[in-house]
C-alpha positions as CSV (number, residue, x, y, z in Angstrom):
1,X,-25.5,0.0,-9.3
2,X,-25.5,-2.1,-6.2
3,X,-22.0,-3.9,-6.0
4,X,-22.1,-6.6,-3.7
5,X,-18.8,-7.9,-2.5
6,X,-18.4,-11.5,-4.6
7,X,-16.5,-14.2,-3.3
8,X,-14.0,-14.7,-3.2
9,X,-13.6,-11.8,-1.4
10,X,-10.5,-9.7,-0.4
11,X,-8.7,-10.4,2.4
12,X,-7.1,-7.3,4.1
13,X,-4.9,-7.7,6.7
14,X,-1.7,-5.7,8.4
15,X,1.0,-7.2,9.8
16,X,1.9,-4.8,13.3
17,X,5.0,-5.2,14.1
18,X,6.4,-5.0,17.6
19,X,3.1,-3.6,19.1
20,X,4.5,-0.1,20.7
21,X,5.4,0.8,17.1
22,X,2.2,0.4,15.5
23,X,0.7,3.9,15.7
24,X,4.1,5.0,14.3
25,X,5.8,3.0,11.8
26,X,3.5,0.6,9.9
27,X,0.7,3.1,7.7
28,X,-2.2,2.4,7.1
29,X,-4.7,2.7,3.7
30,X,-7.7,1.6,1.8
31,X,-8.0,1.2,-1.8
32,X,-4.8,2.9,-2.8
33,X,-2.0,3.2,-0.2
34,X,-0.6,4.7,2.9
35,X,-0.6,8.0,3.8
36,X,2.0,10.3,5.7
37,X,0.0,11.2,8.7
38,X,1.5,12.1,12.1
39,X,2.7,8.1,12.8
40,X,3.5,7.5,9.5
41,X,7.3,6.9,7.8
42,X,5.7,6.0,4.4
43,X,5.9,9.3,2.5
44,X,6.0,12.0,1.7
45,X,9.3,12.9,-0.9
46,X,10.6,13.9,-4.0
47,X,7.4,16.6,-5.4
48,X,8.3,15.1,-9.2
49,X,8.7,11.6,-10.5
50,X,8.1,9.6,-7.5
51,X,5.6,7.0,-6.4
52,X,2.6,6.4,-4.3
53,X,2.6,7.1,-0.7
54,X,3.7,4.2,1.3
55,X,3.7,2.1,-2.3
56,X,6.6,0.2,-3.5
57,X,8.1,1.6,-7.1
58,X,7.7,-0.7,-9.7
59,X,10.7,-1.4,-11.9
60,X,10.3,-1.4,-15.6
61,X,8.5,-4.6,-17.5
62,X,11.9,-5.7,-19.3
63,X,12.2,-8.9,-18.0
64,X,11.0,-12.5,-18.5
65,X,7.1,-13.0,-18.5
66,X,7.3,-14.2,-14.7
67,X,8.9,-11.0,-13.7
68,X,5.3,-9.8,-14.0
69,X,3.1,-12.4,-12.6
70,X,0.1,-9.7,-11.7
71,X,0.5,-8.0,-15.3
72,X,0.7,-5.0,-12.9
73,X,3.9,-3.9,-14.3
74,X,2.7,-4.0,-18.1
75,X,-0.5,-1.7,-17.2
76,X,2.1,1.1,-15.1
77,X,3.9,0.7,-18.9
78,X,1.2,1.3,-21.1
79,X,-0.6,4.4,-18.9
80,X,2.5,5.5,-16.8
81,X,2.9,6.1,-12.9
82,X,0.0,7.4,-11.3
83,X,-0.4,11.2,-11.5
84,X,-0.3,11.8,-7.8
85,X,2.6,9.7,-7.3
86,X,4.8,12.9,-8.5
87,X,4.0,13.9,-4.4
88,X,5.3,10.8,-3.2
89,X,8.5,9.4,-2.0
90,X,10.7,6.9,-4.1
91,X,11.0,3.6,-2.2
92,X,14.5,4.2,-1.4
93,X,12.9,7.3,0.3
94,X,10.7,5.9,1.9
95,X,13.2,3.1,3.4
96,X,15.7,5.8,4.5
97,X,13.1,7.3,6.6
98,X,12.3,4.0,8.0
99,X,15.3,2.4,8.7
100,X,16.1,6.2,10.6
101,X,13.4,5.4,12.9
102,X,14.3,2.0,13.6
103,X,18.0,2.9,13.7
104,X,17.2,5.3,16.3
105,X,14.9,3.5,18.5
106,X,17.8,0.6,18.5
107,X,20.1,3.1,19.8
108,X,17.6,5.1,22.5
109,X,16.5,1.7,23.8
110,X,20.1,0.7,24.1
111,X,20.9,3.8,25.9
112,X,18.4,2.6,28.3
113,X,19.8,-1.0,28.8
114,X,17.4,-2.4,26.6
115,X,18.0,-5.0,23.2
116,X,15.4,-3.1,20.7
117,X,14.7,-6.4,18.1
118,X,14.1,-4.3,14.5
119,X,11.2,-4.9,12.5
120,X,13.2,-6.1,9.9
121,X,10.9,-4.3,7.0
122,X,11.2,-1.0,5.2
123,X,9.0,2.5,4.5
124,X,7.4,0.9,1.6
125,X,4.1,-0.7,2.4
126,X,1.4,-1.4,0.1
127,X,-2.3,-0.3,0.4
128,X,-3.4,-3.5,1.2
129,X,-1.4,-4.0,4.1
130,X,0.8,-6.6,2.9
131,X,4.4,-5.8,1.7
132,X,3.2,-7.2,-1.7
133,X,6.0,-5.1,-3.5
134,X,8.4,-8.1,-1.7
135,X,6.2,-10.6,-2.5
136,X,5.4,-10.5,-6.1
137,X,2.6,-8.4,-6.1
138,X,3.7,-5.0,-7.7
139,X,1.4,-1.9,-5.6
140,X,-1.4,-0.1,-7.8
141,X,-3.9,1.8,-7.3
142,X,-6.4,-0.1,-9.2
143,X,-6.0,-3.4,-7.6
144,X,-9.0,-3.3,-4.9
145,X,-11.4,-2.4,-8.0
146,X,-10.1,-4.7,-10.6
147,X,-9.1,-7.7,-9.0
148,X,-7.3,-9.5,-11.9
149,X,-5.5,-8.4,-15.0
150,X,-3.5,-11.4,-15.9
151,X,-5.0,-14.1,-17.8
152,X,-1.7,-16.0,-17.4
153,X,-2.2,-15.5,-13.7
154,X,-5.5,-16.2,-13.6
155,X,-4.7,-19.5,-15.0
156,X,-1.9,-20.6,-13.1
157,X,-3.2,-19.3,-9.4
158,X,-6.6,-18.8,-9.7
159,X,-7.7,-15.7,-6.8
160,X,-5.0,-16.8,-4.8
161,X,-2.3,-13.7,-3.5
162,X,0.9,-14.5,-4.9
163,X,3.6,-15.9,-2.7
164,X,0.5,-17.2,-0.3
165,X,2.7,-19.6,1.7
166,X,5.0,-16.6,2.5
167,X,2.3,-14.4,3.7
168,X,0.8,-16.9,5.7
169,X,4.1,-17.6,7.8
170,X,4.4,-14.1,8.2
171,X,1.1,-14.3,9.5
172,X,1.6,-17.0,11.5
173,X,5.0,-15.8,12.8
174,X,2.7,-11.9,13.6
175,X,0.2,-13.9,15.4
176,X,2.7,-15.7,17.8
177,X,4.8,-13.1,18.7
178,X,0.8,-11.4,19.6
179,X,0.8,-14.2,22.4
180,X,3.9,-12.9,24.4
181,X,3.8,-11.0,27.6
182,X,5.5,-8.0,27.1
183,X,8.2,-6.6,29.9
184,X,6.3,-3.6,31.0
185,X,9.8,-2.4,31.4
186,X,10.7,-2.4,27.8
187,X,7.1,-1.2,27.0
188,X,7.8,1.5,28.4
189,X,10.6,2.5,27.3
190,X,10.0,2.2,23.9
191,X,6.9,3.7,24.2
192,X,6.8,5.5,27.4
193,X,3.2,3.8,28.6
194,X,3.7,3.1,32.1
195,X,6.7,5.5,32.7
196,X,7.2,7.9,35.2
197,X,6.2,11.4,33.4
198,X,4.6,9.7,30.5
199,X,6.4,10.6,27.2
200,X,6.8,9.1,23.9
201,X,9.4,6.8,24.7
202,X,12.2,6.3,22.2
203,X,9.6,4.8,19.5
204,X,8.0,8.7,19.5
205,X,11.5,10.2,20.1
206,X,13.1,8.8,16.3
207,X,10.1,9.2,14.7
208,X,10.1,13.0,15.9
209,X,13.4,13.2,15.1
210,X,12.8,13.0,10.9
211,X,9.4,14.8,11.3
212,X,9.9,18.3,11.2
213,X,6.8,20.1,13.0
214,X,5.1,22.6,10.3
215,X,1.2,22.6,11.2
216,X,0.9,24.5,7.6
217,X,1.2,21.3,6.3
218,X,-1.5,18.7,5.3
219,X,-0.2,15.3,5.9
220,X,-3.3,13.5,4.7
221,X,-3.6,15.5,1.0
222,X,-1.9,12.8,-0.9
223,X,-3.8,9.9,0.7
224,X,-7.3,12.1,0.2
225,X,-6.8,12.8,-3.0
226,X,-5.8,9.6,-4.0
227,X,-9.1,8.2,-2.4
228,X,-11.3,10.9,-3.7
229,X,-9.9,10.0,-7.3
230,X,-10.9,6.4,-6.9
231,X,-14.1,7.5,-5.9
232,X,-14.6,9.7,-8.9
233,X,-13.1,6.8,-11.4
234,X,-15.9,4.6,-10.0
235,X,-18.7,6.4,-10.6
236,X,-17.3,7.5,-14.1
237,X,-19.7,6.7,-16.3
238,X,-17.6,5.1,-18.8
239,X,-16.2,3.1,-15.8
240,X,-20.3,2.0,-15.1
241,X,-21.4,1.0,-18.3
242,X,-18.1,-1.3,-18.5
243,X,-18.7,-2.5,-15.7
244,X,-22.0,-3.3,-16.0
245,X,-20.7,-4.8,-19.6
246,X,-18.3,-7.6,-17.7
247,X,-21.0,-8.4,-15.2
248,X,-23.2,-9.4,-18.6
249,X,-20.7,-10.9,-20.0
250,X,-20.0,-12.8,-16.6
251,X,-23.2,-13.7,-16.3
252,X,-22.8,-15.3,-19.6
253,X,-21.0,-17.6,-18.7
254,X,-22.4,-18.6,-15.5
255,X,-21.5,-16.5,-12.7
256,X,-23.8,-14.2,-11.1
257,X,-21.5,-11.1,-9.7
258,X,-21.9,-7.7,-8.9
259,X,-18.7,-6.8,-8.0
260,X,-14.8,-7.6,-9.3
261,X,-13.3,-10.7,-7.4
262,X,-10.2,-9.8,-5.6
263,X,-7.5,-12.2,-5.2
264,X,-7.2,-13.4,-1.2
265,X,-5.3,-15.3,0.6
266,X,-7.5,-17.9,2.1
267,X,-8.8,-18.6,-1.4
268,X,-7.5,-22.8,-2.6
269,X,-6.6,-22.5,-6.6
270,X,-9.3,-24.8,-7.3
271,X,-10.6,-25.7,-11.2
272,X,-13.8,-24.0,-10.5
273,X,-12.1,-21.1,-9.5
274,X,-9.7,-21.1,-12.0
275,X,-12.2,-20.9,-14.6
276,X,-14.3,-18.3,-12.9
277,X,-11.0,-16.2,-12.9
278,X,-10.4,-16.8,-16.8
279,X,-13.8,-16.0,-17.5
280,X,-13.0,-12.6,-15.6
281,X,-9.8,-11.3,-17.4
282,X,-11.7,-12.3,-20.4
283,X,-14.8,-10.4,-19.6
284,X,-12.2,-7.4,-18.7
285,X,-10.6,-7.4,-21.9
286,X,-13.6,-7.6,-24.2
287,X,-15.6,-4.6,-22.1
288,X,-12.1,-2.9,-21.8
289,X,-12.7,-2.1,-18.0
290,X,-9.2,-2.2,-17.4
291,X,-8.0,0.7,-19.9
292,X,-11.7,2.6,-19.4
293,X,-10.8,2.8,-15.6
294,X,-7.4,3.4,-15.1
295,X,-8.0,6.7,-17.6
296,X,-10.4,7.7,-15.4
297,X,-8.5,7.1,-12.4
298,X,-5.6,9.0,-13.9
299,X,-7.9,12.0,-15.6
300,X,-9.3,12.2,-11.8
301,X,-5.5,12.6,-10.2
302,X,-4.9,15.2,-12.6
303,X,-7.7,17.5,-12.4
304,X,-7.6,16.8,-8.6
305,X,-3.3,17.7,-8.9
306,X,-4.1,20.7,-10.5
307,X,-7.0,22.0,-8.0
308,X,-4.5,21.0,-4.8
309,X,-1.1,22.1,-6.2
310,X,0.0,24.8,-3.4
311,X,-1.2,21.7,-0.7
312,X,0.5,19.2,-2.7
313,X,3.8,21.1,-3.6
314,X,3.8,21.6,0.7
315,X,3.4,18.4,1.4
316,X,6.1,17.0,-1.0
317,X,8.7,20.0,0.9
318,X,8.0,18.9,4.1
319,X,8.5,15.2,2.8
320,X,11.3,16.0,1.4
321,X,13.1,17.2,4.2
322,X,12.5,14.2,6.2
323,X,14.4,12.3,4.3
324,X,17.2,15.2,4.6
325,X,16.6,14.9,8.3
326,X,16.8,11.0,8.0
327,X,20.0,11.1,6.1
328,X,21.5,12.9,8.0
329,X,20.5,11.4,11.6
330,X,21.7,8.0,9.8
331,X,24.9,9.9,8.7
332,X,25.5,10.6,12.1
């Protein structure tokens, strides 16, 4: 069916930090999350028990009800972690890697008279582009696709992002430190644009430092596959006819939508939208989209695990032994 984007829609935005680092420290994604490419510290790691590429882990649902505001957490408890998040690295992975690189830099720029200001963030970013693992807003795969699974939430914020005055600042802080004039100088060493000789700079010197070169290695498997499962769960057609089950049942109560509503941050929790959002989790639990499309999704990692195993099992090596590599340049 045709699914037009319905308001309101999703707002996807990523923060770069420190503009010479872009191409190698913040990942990027769509739909599911980042993937370890050439400029990424995001994953890969441990081949078993670990979690999405780039994604934040999230901890067990044993808390009080507002420990999961997204109901995120009490969906990864009922189906499990994703299938493909065995390839993955662990956040604390994924943060050793990152804080190598940054650690690095710091010192490379020092070497060359230079006061490197850190990022500040870690390895783990979300698929959306938003550190929403920091934010309340545990990282899922499903999230572009379902929107909302939280009646509670959808009653208290509406399609608002969680911690939205956070998010803006950061924003707002992003967008300012856009407007300076950077010191060619220190562009150029960090980056090695302008230099004499060219060069990476000593942005591309720490990130090569816990990259091991191996060009029998797929960096992009995990983030493909992940994609190409999302695809398949969408056009499962259980996944269709439920869908096409809450849009009538959405319908019935007075909304005319094609497509899921996913929480964004420019969004006011207003009553209308509040109601709209109620109506949604409740159209979602009596079609059962939720549980009819995160089995497909997870059937779809599977079969897609099993056909890709030698690539995957490589890919989770090499990851693995750039956090050895990080660990040790840290140790050091």
């Amino acid at each position: 069916m045709n699914r037009a984007t319905a308001a309101p829609g999703s707002t996807r935005r990523r923060a770069v930090v420190a503009a010479a680092l872009a191409a190698l420290l913040v990942a990027g994604a769509s739909g599911c999350t980042a993937g370890p490419g050439d400029g990424d510290t995001g994953s890969p790691g441990q081949g078993t028990g670990g979690r999405a590429t780039g994604a934040v882990p999230t901890p067990a649902p044993d808390g009080p009800p507002d420990a999961d505001p997204s109901g995120n957490l009490r969906l990864l408890a009922e189906h499990g972690p994703p299938p493909l998040d065995a390839w993955g690295w662990t956040a604390p992975e994924a943060d050793t890697v990152a804080r190598t690189v940054e650690e690095l830099t710091a010192r490379c720029m020092a070497e060359r008279g230079f006061a490197y200001e850190r990022s500040g963030g870690t390895g783990a970013a979300d698929g959306e582009g938003d550190a929403d693992g920091t934010l309340g807003e545990p990282v899922t795969h499903w999230g572009g696709f379902l929107g909302l699974v939280s009646e509670t939430r959808a009653r208290t914020t509406g399609y608002q992002v969680l911690d939205v005055e956070a998010r803006l600042a950061e924003r707002a802080r992003l967008e300012q430190e856009a407007t300076r004039t950077p010191d060619p100088a220190y562009v150029a060493a960090l980056t090695g644009e302008g230099a004499p000789g060219g060069g990476s700079g000593c942005s591309g010197w720490a990130f090569d430092q816990v990259t091991p070169a191996d060009p029998g290695v797929d960096r992009r498997i995990q983030e493909r596959l992940y994609g190409e499962a999302l695809r398949r769960a969408e056009e499962h057609p259980a996944v269709v006819r439920a869908l096409d089950g809450w849009v009538a049942c959405m319908a019935r109560h007075g909304y005319a939508v094609e497509a899921v509503p996913v929480p964004a941050s420019t969004d006011p929790v207003t009553a209308e939208l509040v109601d709209q959002a109620v109506a949604d989790v409740g159209c979602k639990d009596e079609t059962g989209l939720v549980d009819t499309y995160v089995t497909a999704l997870y059937d779809a990692e599977r079969a897609l695990a099993a056909e890709h195993r030698a690539e995957l099992e490589a890919f989770a090596a090499w990851g693995r032994e750039r956090v050895r590599l990080a660990t040790e340049a840290l140790a050091g």
